[in-house]
C-alpha positions in Angstrom: 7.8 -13.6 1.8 7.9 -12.8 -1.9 4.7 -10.9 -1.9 5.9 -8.8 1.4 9.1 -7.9 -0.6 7.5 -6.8 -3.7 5.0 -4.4 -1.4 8.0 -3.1 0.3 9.1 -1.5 -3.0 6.8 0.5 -2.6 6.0 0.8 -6.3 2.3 -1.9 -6.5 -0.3 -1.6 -4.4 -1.3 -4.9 -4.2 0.9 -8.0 -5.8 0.0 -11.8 -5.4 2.5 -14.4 -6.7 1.1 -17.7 -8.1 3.0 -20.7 -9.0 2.2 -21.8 -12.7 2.3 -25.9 -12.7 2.9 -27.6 -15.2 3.0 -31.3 -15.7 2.0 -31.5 -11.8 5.2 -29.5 -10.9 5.8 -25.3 -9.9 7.3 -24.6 -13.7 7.0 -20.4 -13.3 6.4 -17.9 -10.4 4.1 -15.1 -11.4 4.2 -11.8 -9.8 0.8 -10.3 -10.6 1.0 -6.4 -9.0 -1.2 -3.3 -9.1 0.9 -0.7 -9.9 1.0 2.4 -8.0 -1.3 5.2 -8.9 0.9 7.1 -10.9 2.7 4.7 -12.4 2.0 3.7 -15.7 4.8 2.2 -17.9 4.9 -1.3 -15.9 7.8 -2.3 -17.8 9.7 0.2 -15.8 8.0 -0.8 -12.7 9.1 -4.4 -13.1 12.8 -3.5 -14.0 12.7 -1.6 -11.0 10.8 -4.3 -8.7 13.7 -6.9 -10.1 16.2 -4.8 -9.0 15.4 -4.0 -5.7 14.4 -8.0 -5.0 17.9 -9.0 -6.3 19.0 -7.6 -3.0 16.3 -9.0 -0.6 15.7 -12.5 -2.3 18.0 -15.5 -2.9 17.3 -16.2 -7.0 15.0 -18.6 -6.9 12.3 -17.0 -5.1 12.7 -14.2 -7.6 9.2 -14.4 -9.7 9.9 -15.6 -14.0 7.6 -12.9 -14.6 5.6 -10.2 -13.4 2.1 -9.1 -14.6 0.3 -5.9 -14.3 -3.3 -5.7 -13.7 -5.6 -3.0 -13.2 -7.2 -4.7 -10.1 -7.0 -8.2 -8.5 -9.9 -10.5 -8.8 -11.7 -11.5 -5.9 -13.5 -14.6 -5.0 -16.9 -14.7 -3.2 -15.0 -15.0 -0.3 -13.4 -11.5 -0.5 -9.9 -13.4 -1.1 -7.5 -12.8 -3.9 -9.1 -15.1 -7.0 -5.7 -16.9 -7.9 -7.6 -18.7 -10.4 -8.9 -15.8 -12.6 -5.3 -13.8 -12.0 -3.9 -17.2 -14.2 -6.4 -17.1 -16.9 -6.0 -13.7 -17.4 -2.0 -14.0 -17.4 -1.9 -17.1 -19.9 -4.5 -14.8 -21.8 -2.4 -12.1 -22.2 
């Protein structure tokens, strides 16, 4: 539901939210996104994405933070690597 809302915006081209656990429990959600071809200052693109999901989303399915990547990882499989989008985030 989170990641459908965030692709509605219209503004990423691909997004995948990740819980970060911590002590065993969801601590943060993390909104990783491609943004949009022609959109480059990703601070604007997150202030935007917030706004728009304060209208769709009850609070707490609103991600802590959102993280721009160039592309999204992908396993062997062809999925979405979840694991490599969280060591890049807690790299950053």
């Amino acid at each position: 539901e989170i990641e459908f809302q965030i692709l509605e915006t219209d503004l990423v081209e691909a997004c995948k939210v990740i819980p970060l656990i911590v002590d065993g429990k969801a601590s943060r959600l993390i909104a990783c996104f491609v943004p949009k071809g022609g959109m480059r200052d990703s601070d604007e693109v997150v202030e935007r994405i917030r706004k728009q999901l304060k209208t769709m989303l009850p609070y707490y399915m609103i991600p802590n933070d959102f993280f721009a990547v160039a592309s999204m990882p992908t396993n062997s499989n062809g999925k979405v690597d979840k694991k490599a989008l969280l060591k890049q985030y807690i790299e950053s």
